[in-house]
C-alpha positions as a Markdown table, in Angstrom:
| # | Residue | x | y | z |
|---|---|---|---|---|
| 1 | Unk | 69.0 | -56.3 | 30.7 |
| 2 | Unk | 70.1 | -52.5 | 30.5 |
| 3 | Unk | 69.1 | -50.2 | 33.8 |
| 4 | Unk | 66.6 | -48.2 | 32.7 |
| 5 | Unk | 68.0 | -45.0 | 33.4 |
| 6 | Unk | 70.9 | -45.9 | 31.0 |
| 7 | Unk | 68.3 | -46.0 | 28.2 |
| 8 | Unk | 67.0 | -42.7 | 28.8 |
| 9 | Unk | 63.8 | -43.5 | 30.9 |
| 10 | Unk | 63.9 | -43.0 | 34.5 |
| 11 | Unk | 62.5 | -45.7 | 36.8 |
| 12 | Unk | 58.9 | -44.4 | 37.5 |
| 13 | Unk | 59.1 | -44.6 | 33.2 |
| 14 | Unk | 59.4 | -40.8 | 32.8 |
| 15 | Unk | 62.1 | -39.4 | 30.2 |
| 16 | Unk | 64.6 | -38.7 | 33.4 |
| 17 | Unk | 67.0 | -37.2 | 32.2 |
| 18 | Unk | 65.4 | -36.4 | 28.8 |
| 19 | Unk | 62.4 | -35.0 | 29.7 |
| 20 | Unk | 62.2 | -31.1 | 28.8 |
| 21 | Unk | 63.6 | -29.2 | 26.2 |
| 22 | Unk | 66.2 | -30.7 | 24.2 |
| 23 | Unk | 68.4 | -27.1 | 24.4 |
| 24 | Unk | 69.4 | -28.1 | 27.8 |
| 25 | Unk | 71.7 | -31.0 | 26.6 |
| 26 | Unk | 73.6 | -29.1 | 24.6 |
| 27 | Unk | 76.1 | -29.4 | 26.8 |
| 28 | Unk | 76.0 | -33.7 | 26.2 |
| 29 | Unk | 76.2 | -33.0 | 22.7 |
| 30 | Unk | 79.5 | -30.6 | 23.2 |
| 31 | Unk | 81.0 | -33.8 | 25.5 |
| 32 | Unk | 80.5 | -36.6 | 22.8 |
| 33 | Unk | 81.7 | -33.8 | 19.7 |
| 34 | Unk | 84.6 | -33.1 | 22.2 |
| 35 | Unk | 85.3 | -36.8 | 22.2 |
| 36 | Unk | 84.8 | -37.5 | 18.9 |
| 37 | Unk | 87.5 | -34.8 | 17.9 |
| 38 | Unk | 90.0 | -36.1 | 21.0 |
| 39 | Unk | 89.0 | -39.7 | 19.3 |
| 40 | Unk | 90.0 | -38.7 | 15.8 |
| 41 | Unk | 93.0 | -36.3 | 16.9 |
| 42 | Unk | 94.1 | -38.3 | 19.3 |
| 43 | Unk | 95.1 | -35.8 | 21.9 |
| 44 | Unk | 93.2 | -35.7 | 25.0 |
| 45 | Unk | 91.7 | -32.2 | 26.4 |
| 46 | Unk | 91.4 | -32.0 | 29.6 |
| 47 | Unk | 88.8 | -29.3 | 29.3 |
| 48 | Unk | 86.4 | -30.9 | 26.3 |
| 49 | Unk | 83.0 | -29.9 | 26.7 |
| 50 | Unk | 83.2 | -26.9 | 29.5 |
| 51 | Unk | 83.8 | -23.8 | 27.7 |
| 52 | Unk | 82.8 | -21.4 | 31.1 |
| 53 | Unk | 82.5 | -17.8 | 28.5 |
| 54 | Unk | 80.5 | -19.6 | 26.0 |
| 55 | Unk | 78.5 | -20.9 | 29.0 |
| 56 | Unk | 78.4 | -17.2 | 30.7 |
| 57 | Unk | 77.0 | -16.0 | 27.0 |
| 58 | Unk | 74.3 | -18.6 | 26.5 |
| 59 | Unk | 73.6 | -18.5 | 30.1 |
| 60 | Unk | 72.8 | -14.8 | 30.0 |
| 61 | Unk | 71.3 | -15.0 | 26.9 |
| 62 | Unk | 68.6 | -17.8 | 27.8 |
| 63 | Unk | 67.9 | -15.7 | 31.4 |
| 64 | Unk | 67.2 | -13.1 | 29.2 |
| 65 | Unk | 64.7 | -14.5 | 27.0 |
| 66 | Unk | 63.2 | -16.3 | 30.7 |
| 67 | Unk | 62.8 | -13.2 | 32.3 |
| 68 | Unk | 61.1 | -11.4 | 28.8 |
| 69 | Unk | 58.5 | -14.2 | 28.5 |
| 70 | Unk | 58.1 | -13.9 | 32.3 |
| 71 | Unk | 57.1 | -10.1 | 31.9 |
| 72 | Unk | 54.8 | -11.0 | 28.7 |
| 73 | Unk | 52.6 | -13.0 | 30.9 |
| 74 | Unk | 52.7 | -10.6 | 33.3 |
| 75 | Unk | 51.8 | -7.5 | 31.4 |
| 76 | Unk | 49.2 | -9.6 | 29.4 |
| 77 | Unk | 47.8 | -10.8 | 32.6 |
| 78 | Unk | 47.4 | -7.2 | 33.8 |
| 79 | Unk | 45.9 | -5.8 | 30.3 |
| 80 | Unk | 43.3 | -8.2 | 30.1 |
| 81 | Unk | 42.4 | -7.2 | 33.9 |
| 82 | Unk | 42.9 | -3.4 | 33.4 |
| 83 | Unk | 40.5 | -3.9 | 31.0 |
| 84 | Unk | 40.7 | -0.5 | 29.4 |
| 85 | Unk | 43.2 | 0.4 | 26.8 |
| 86 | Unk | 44.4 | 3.2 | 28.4 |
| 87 | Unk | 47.5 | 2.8 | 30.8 |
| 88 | Unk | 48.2 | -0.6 | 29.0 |
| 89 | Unk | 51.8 | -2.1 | 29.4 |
| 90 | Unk | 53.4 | -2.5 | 25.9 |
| 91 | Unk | 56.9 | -4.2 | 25.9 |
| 92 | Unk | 59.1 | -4.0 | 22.7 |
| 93 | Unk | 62.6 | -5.2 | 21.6 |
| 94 | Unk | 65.5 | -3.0 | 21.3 |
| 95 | Unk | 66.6 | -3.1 | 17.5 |
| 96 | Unk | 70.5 | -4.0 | 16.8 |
| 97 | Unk | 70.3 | -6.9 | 20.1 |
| 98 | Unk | 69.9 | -10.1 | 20.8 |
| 99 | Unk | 67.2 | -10.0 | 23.1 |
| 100 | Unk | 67.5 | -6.8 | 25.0 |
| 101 | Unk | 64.0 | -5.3 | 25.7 |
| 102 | Unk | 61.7 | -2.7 | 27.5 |
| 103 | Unk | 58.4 | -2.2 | 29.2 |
| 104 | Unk | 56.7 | 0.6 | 28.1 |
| 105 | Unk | 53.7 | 3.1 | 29.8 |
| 106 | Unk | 52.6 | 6.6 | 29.7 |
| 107 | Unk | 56.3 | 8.1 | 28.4 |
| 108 | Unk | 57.7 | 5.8 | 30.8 |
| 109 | Unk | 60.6 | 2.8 | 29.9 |
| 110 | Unk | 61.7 | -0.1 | 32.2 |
| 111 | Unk | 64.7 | -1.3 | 30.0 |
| 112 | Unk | 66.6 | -4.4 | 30.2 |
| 113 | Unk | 70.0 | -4.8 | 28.4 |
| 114 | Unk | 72.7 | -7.2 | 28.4 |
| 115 | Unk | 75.9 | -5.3 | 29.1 |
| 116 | Unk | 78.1 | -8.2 | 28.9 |
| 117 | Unk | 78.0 | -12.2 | 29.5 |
| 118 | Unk | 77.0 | -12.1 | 33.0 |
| 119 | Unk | 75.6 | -8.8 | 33.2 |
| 120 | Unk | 72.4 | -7.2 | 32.7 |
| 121 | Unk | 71.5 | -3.8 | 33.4 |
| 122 | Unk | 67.7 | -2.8 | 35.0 |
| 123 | Unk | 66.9 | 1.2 | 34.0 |
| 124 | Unk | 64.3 | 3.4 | 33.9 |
| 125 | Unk | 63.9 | 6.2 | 31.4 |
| 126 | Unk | 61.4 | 8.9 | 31.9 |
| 127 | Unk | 60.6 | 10.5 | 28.2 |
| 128 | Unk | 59.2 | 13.5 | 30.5 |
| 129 | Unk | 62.0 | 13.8 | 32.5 |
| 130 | Unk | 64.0 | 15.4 | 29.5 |
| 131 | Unk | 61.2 | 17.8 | 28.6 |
| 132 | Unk | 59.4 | 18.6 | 32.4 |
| 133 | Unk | 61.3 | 21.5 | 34.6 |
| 134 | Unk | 61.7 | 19.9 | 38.0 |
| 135 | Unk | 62.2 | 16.8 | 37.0 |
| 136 | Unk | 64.9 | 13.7 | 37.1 |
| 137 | Unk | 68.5 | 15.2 | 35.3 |
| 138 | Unk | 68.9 | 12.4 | 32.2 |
| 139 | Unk | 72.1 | 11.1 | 34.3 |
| 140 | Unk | 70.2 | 10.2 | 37.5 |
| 141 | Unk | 67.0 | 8.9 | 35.0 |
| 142 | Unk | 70.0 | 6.3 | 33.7 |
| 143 | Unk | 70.7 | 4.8 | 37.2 |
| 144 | Unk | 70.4 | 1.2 | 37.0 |
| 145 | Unk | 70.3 | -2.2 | 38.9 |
| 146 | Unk | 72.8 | -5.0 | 38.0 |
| 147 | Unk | 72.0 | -8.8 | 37.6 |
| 148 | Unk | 74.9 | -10.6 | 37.7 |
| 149 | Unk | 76.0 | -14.3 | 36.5 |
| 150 | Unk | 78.1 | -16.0 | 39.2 |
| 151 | Unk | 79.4 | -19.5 | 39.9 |
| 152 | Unk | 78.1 | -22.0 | 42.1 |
| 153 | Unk | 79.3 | -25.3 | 42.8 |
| 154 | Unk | 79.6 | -27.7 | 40.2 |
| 155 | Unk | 79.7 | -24.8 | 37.1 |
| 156 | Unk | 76.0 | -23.9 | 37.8 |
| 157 | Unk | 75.6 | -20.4 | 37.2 |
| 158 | Unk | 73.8 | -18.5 | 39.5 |
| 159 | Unk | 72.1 | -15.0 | 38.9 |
| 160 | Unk | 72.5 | -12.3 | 41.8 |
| 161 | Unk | 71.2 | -9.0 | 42.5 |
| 162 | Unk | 73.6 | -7.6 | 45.1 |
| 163 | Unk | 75.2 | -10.9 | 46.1 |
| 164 | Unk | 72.0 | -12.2 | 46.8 |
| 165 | Unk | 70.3 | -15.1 | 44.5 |
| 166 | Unk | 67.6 | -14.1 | 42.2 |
| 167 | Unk | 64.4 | -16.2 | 41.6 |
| 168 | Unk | 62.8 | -15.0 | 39.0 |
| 169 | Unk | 59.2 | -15.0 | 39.6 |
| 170 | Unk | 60.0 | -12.3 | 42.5 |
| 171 | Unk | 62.3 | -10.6 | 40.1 |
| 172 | Unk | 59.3 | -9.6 | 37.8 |
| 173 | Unk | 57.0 | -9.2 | 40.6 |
| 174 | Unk | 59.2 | -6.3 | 42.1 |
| 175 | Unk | 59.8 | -4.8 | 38.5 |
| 176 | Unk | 56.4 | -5.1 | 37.3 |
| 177 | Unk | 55.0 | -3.7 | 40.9 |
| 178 | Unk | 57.2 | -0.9 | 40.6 |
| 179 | Unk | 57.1 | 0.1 | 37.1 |
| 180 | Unk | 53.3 | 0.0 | 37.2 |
| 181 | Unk | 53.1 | 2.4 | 40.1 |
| 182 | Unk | 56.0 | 4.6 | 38.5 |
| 183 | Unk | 54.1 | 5.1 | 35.3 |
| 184 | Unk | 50.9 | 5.1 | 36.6 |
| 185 | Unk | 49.3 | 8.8 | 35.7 |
């Protein structure tokens, strides 16, 4: 008889391993096509199946997409309790990216945008501030936080804000907070 957790089941009869989305093994499918070629070629790679910028890219990418869907629910959670149309949070993608995106309220922009693998840039614009004596200079509106990819132990990445982990349900709870009181008229 086979363990169980060898054919994909875990002991309390759950998918283990499998349970979740299937995206998350792409990195088992990367092994066994690794082997397959090492197999075929017959040259072993010492490396098959851990490319770390590829990982960086579709690391950042997938953090990216997270923290969008994070903010969706967020600003539709505080639409439906603002109740009035006016003030409402809109968020939109940026055209020509990946997944690069912005909140959006009275003239005012909370962008996020993927700089490079590993990096993402948190700005504000003020539309105003361009327009408004008195107001921000465009080059201190463009002041931005960083979220950075680094690695932990065992090739996990890990997502920082000033060396410090991030955990995302804070991370757009301090955005949101902020950018609602920033735009707020």
């Amino acid at each position: 008889m086979r363990p169980q957790a060898a054919q994909g089941r875990a002991p309390d009869g759950t998918a283990g391993l499998f349970r979740g989305n299937m995206e998350k093994l792409t990195w088992i499918k990367e092994l066994v096509l690794a082997e397959q070629q090492m197999e075929e070629a017959g040259v072993v790679d010492m490396e098959a199946g851990f490319d770390p910028a590829r990982q960086v890219e579709e690391a950042t990418l997938e953090f990216m997409q997270d923290l969008k869907a994070g903010f969706v629910e967020a600003s539709a959670a505080f639409n439906q309790l603002k109740g009035s149309t006016l003030g409402h949070l809109r968020i939109y993608g940026i055209s020509k990216t990946r997944t690069d995106f912005m909140l959006f309220r009275n003239g005012y922009k909370l962008i996020f945008s993927i700089r490079q693998p590993g990096l993402i840039s948190v700005s504000y614009s003020n539309a105003g501030a361009n327009y408004v004596p008195g107001q921000a200079k465009p080059e201190e509106a463009r002041a931005s936080d960083q979220l950075r990819a680094s690695w932990g132990a065992f090739g996990q990445l890990i997502w920082t804000y000033n060396d410090h982990e991030i955990n995302m349900d804070y991370l757009v709870r301090y955005y949101m907070s902020r950018f609602v009181k920033d735009s707020a008229r």
